[in-house]
N, C-alpha and C positions, 0 to 999 in steps of 0.2 A: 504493500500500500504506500511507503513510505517513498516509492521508486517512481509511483505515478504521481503523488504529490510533487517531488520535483519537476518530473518532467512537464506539472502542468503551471509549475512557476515559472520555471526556464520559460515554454512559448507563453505566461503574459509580459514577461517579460522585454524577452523579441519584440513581441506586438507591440509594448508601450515604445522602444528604441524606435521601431518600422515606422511606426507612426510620427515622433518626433522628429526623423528623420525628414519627411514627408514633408514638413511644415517649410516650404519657403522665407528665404532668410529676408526681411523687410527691404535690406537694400536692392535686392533682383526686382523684386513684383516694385518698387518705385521709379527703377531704371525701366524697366520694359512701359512705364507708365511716362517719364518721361521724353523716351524715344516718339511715342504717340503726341505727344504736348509739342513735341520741335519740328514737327511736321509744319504748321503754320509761323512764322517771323511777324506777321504783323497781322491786324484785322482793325473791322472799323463797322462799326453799324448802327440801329437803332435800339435803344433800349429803355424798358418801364419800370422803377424800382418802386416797392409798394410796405412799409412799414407800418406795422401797427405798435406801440407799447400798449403795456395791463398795469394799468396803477391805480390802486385803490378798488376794484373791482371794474375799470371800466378801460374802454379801449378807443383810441380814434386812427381812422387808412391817412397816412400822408404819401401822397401819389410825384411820384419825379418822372419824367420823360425826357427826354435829346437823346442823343449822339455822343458814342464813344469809342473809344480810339487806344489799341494796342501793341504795343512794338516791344519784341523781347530783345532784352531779358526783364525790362524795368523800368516799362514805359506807361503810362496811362492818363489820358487825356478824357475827362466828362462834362457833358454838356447840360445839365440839367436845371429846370424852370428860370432859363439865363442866366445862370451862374456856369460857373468853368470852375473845373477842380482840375490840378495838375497832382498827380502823385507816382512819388521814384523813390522807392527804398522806404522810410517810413515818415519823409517829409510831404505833406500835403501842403501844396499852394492852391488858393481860391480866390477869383477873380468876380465879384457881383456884377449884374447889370448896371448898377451905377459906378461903377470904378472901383469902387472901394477893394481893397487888397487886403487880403490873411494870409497868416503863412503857420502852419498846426504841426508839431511832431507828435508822433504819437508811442505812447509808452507803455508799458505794461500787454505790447500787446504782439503779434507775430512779427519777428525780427524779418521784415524783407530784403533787405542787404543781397540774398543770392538772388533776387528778380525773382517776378510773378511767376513762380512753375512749381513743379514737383520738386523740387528741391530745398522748396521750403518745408517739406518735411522732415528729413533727418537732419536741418537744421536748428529745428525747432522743437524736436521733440525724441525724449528716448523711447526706441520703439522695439516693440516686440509682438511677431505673430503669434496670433491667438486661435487660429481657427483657417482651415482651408477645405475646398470641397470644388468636384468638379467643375462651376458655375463661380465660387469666390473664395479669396483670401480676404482675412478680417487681420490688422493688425493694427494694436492697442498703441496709443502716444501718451506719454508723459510728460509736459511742459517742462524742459529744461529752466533753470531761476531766471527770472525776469521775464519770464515768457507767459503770458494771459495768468496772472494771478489767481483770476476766480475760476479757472478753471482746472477739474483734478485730474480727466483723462480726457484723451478724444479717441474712439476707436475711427477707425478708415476702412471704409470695404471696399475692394476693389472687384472688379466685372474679370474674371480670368480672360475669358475670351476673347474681349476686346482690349484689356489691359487699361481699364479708366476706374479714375476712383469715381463711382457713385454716391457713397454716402458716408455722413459723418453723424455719426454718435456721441452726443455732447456731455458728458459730467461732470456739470458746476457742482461749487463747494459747497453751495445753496442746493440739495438735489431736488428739492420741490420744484427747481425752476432748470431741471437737464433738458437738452435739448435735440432736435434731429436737423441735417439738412440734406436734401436730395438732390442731386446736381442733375442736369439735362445737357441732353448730348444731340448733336445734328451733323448729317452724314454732309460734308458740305467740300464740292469740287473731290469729293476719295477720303478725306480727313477727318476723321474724329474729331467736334469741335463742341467745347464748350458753350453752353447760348444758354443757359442764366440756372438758378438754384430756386428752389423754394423751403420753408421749412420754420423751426423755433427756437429759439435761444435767448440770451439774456443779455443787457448791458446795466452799467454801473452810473447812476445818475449824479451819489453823491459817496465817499470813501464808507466801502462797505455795504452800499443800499444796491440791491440788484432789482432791475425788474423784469418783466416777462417782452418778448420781440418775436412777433411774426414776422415774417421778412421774403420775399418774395423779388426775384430777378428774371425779366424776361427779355430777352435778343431778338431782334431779326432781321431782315436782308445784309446780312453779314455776309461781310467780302473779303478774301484771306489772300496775302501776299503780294498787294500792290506797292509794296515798294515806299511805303508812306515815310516823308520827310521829318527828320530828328525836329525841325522847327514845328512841328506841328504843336509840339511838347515840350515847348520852350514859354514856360509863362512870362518871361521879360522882367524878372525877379528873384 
């Protein structure tokens, strides 16, 4: 008896190693994802961003629309209800319809320094796959310090097939207030292309107040690799 006991520790054994083995190491399923992301250098199109906050039991839609404008590695030009946002790395300039000039860094929040891509994840977060299966890898992030304080993990799913992260799994400190976002994807000119998110999470109104953020992003007639001018993205400041 004692000889089958073994032997049936040995194969869970095996099995637990086969399987661990099996589990994709984060940086591969990010590379393969960012291979898919470099396909496109630039785009530019129309866009609707659509925000609600929950504060106090109550909610209001604040609706943005224009034109937006991308050039990698770390470019981003927005057009929205005649303002202009220029943002590169983690400085935002904003430009109003009356002239008026800002200029915002932002802190505590995704170090973009490597440029808008996949790359901002194993810069930003310690990671480890958690989960794979024919259809997806799940791999859990841990905010390196200084990186989104109110939050404690972000899981990442990725689409095997197509090699795109889908979705993000949000777990604030607050977890009454965790969140999901869903990314949308459109086949455009052969390319796997990004064209907006929808979903929930949270921001910080006042040090340590969180509140509740629908948030919704939608693209379209997006136009991929014309070549668009560095001045486009030159706020003149």
């Amino acid at each position: 008896m004692r000889k089958y006991g073994a032997a049936i520790l040995c194969f869970i054994l095996l099995a637990a190693t086969a399987w661990a083995a099996a589990l994709p190491e984060p940086e591969q399923v990010i590379e393969r994802f960012d291979r898919q992301f470099s396909r496109f250098q630039d785009a530019f199109g129309d866009i609707t961003l659509d925000a609600a906050l929950h504060l106090f039991g109550c909610s209001g839609n604040q609706r943005f629309a224009g034109k937006a404008y991308f050039k990698a590695p770390d470019k981003i030009r927005a057009e929205l209800n005649g303002t202009t946002y220029f943002a590169r790395a983690n400085d935002i300039r904003k430009i109003e319809s009356n002239g008026k000039r800002w200029y915002v860094k932002l802190i505590n929040a995704l170090d973009f320094h490597p440029g808008f891509n996949p790359r901002l994840i194993p810069f930003n977060f310690k990671l480890k796959t958690i989960s794979a299966s024919s259809e997806e890898v799940v791999i859990a992030g841990w905010p390196k310090p200084s990186v989104l304080k109110n939050v404690k993990q972000v899981n990442f799913h990725f689409d095997k097939q197509r090699d795109l992260l889908t979705k993000l799994d949000i777990i604030l400190v607050n977890e009454r207030l965790n969140g999901v976002i869903d990314i949308d994807y459109e086949l455009i000119d052969g390319v796997w292309t990004p064209t907006g998110f929808k979903g929930r999470s949270a921001i910080e109104l006042r040090p340590g107040i969180l509140v509740g953020l629908d948030i919704s992003l939608k693209g379209s007639n997006i136009v991929l690799n014309q070549g668009i001018s560095d001045e486009v993205f030159n706020p003149g400041f």
